[in-house]
C-alpha positions in Angstrom: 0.5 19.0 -15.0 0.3 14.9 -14.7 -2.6 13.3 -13.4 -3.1 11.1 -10.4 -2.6 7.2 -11.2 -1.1 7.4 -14.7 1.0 4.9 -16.2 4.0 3.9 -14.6 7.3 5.1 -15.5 8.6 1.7 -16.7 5.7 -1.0 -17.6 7.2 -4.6 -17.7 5.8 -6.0 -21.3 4.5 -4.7 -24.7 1.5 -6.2 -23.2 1.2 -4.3 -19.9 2.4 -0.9 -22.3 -1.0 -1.9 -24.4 -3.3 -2.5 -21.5 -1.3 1.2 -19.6 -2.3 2.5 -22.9 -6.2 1.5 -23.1 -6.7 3.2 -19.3 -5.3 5.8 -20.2 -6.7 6.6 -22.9 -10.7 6.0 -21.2 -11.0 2.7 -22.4 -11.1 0.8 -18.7 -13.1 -2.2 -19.1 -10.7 -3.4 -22.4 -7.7 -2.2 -19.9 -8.9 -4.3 -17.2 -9.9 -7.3 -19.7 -6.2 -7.1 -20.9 -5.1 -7.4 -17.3 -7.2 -10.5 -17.0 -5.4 -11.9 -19.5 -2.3 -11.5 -18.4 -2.6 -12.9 -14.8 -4.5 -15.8 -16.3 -1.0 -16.4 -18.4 1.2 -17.2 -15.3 2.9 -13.8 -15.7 6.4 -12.3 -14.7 6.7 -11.3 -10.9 6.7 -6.8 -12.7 3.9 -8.1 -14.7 1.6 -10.0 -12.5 2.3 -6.6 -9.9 1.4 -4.3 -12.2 -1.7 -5.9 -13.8 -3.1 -5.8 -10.2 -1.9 -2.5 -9.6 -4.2 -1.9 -13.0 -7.2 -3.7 -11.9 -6.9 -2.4 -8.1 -7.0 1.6 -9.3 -10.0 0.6 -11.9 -11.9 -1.0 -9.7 -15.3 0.9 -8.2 -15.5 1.4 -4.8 -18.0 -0.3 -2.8 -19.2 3.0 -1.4 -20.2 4.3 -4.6 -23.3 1.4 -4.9 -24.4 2.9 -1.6 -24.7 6.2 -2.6 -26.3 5.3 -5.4 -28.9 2.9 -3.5 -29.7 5.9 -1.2 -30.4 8.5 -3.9 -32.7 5.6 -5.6 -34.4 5.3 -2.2 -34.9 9.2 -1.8 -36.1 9.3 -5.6 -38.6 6.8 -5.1 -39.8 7.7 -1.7 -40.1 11.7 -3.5 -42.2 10.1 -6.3 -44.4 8.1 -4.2 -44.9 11.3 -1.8 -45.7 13.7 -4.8 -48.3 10.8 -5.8 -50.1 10.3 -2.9 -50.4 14.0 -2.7 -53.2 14.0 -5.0 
């Protein structure tokens, strides 16, 4: 059974097929630093699409940080509660 947002059938470059390679495999942040590199290296049109396409499904979404800023919040406001308990 595939996974959602694998590799595409077809990658443009050895390069893209390398950095394709790294997400898959877990290894995002070399994936999207290969990416980098690539659009920084006035890329073909397939490659230039795809390394976006790589950096646009590795990216966090914005959402997540505020999710994460209002379980801080609730932890803290918890431990200062418990505190002044006492």
């Amino acid at each position: 059974m595939a996974k959602g947002g694998q590799t595409p059938k077809d990658p443009a470059s050895p390069r893209m097929q390398a950095a394709w390679k790294l997400k898959d495999s877990g290894d995002v942040v070399a994936a999207r630093h290969e990416a980098e590199r690539i659009l920084a290296d006035n890329p073909s049109p397939q490659d230039k699409a795809q390394a976006e396409e790589l950096l646009r499904r590795s990216n966090t979404p914005v959402a997540l940080y505020g999710f994460a800023a209002l379980a801080a919040f609730i932890l803290v406001l918890l431990v200062v509660l418990a505190a002044t308990r006492y």
